[in-house]
N, C-alpha and C positions, 0 to 999 in steps of 0.2 A: 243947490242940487247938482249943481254941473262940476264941482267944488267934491265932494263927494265923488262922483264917477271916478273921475282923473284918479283921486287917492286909490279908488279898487282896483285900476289899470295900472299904475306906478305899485300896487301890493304886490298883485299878481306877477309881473314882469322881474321882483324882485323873486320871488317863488321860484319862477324858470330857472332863474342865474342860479340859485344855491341849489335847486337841481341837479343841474347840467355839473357844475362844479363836483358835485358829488359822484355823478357818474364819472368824469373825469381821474378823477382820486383813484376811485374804483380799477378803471382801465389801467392808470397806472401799476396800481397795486398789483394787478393778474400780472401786466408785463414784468413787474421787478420776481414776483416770485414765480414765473414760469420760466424765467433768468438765473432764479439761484440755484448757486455753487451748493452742494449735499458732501457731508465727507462717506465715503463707502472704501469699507478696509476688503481686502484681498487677503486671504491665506493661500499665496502658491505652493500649495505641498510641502508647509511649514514654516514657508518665507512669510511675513505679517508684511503688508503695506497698505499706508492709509491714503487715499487718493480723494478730490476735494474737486467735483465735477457738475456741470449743468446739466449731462445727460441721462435720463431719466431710463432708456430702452438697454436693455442688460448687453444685448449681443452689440450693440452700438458705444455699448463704453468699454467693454472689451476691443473692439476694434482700433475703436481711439488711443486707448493705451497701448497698443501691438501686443495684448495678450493671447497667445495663441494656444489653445486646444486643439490637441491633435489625438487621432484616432486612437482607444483605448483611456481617454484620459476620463476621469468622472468628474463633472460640474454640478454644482451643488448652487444653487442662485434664483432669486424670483426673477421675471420675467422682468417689470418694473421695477427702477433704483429708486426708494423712499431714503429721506435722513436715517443713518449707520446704518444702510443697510449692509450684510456681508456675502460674501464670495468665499467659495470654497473649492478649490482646483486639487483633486488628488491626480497626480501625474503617473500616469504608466511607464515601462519600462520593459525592455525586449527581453526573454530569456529565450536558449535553446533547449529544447524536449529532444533528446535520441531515445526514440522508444525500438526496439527490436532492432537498430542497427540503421534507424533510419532517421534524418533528423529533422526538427520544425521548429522555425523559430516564428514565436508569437509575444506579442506584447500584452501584458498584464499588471495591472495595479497590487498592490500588496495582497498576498492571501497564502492558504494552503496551499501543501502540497500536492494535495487530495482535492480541495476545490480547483486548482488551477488545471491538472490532466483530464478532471470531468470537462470542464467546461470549453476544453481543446479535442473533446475528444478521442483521447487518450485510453484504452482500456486495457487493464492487466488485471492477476487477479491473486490470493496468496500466497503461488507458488513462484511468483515472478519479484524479482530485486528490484526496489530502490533508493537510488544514490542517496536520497536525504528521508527521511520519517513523514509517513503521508501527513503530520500534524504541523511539520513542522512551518511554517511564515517565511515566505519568500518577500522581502522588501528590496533588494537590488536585481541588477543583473547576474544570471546565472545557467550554466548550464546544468540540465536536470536530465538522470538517464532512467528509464527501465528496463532491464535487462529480462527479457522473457522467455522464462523458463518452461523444457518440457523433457517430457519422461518420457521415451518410446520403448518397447518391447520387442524387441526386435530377433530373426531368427537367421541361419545360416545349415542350408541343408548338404548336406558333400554325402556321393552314392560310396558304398560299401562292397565293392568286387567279392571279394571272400569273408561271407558273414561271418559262418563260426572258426576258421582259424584268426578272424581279429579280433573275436572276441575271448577264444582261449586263449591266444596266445599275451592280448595285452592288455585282458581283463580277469583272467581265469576266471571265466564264468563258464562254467559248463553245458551250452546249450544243443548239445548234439541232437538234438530234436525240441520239437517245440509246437504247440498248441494253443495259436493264438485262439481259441472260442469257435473257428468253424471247423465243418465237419466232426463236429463233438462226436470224440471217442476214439477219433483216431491221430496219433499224432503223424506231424507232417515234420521233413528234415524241413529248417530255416533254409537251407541252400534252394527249396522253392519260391522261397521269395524276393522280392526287389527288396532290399534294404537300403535305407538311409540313418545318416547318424546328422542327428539336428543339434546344434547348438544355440540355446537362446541366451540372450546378453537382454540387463538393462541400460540402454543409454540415456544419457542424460545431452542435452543439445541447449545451449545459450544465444539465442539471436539465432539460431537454426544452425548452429559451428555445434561439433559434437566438441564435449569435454570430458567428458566420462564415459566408461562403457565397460560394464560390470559381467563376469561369467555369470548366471543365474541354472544355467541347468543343461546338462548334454544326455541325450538319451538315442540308441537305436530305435527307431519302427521298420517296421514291415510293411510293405504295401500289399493286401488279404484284400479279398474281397470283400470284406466288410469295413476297409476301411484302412485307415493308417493307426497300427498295433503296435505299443512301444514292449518291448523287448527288455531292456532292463535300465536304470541308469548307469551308465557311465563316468560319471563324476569321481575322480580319485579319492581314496581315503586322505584325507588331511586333517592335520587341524583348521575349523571353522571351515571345510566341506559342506556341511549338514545345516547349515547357518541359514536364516532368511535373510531376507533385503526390504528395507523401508524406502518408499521416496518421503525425506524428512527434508520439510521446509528447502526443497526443490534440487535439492541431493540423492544420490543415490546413497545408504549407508548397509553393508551389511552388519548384521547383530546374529550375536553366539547364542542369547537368551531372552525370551520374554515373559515378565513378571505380572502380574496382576496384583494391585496394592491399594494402600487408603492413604490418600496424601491430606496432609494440612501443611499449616505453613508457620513462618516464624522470623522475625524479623533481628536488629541489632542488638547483641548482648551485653558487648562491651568487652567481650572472651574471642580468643582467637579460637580455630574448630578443633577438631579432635588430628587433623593432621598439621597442624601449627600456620595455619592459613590466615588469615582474613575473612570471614563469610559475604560474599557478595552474591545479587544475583546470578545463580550457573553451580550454585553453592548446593547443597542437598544433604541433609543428614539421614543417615539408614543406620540398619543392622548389618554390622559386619559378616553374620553368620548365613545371609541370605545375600546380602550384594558387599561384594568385598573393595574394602574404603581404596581409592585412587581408580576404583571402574569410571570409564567412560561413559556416560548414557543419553538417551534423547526418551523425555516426561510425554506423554501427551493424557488426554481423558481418556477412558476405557472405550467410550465407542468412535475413539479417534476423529472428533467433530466438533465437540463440546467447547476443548480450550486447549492451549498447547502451550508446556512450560518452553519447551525445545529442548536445548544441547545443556548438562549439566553433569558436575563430578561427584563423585562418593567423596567427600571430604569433612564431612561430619556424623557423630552421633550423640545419641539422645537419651534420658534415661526411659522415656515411654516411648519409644520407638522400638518396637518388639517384631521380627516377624514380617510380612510384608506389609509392612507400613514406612510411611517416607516423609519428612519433613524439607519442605522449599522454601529457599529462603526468599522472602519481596521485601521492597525498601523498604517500606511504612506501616505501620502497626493495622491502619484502617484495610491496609491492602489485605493483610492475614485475614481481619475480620469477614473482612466481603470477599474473601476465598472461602473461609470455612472448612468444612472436610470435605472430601470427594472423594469417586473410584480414579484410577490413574493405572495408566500402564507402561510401564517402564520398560525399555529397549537397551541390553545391554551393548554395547558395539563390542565390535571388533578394534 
């Protein structure tokens, strides 16, 4: 019996040991793979490297390698490094914005042109120029302008000493009396009243610098007591006198004529136009009998909001283009499609 005992105390004892041994193993095991090397590849904004590390904490093996993100840049990374894990560092890149004459330089990662000045802050609107197409992908460094554009109306008043000898003698207009609307029924000599001759101009102003500055209209008033009474215009007889004025895509333009029409469109033919041209966008086929070919023009929709072809020449025609109808040339066949027909109203320039 005693023979026995011993033997379940020498079982047992060996039990413990292969145990213990097992835990051991064990502990080993966690140490060797809480020690191992992971490879994790890095893309720096297109550079590939594969790097072969024990550190598990993302911003801690960035450190370790001296890889630095700096502000604007985009990180792309789990928090923890598992076996291949990958990194993705898109790197920003400074541009300057001169917006109205003023400039800001900010850094940004690749993108529009049009996402980049939102998200700067940036606001113009489509009477104002920019240096590059809101569409277009800015990936380096660059300077980026918007020039912003305005139209003022503006007037210049100069008093009139002797109304109606300046106005016979350098307008011959004959106003030796005059009735502006008071005292109905009697007329009163002009020499009762204050007179001024007002000149209004469109300017046009870039970064707030004028660049243009258009006559639009001179006229005498009276100062009545009912008010300020214009007398007659002034405006000499000229050619293109009588003309209007468009602000077109942020220009002043005057135009001799304007037409109301049905436009479609129409794209490469493989034929040069009717004036031996090339047809490209700015291209336009008409009736000679209504716009006469080599006219200047500026397209827009009839309730000038819709679409705007812009600035385009009379340099072709059509056999179904009768009358006021107009053909615009777009690159691509699907462009004609998804234009279709429309109203359009066409601004002959000067």
């Amino acid at each position: 019996m005693g023979s026995n005992f011993a033997k379940k105390i020498m079982g047992q004892g060996r039990f413990f040991v292969v145990l213990w041994a097992i835990v051991a193993v064990c502990a080993v095991v966690f140490n060797v793979y809480a020690g191992m090397y992971i490879p994790v590849t890095v893309n720096d904004d297109g550079n590939i490297t594969t790097y072969s590390t024990n550190i598990r904490d993302t911003q801690s093996f960035l450190e370790d390698e001296g890889i630095v993100i700096n502000d604007g840049d985009i990180l792309d990374a789990p928090a923890l490094l598992t076996r291949d894990a990958r990194i993705n560092i898109t790197r920003s890149f400074e541009i300057e914005i001169i917006s109205g004459g003023e400039s800001l330089t900010v850094r940004t990662v690749p993108d529009t042109v049009k996402n980049i000045l939102e998200k700067n802050g940036v606001s113009y609107d489509e009477d104002d120029v920019l240096s590059l197409p809101e569409d277009e992908l800015i990936t380096e460094s660059c300077a980026l302008t918007v020039d912003i554009i305005e139209v003022r109306v503006e007037t210049e008043d100069v008093v009139v000493p002797s109304l109606t000898d300046f106005l016979n003698n350098t307008y011959d207009v004959d106003v030796s009396t005059f009735d502006p609307g008071v005292n109905s029924g009697n007329a009163i000599p002009v020499s009762a009243y204050n007179a001024i001759k007002r000149t209004t101009y469109q300017v046009r102003y870039v970064n707030g610098v004028e660049t243009d500055r258009l006559l639009a209209d001179e006229a005498i008033l009276l100062d009545t007591d009912e008010g300020m009474v214009s007398v007659c215009d002034t405006r000499p007889d000229e050619p293109g006198a009588d003309s209007g004025l468009i602000a077109a895509e942020g220009r002043i333009e005057r135009y001799t004529k304007v037409i109301d029409c049905v436009a479609t469109a129409y794209t490469h033919t493989g034929y040069v136009t009717a004036t031996r041209t090339w047809p490209k966008v700015g291209t336009i086929a008409v009736d000679p009998s209504v716009i006469p070919l080599g006219s200047k023009l500026y397209v827009e929709s009839a309730d000038g909001e819709s679409w705007i072809y812009g600035y385009c020449i009379a340099e072709d025609t059509g056999g179904l283009i009768k009358g006021n109808r107009i053909d615009l040339f777009l690159e691509t066949k699907d462009e004609c499609i998804l234009f279709g027909v429309r109203d359009a109203r066409v601004y002959i320039l000067e």
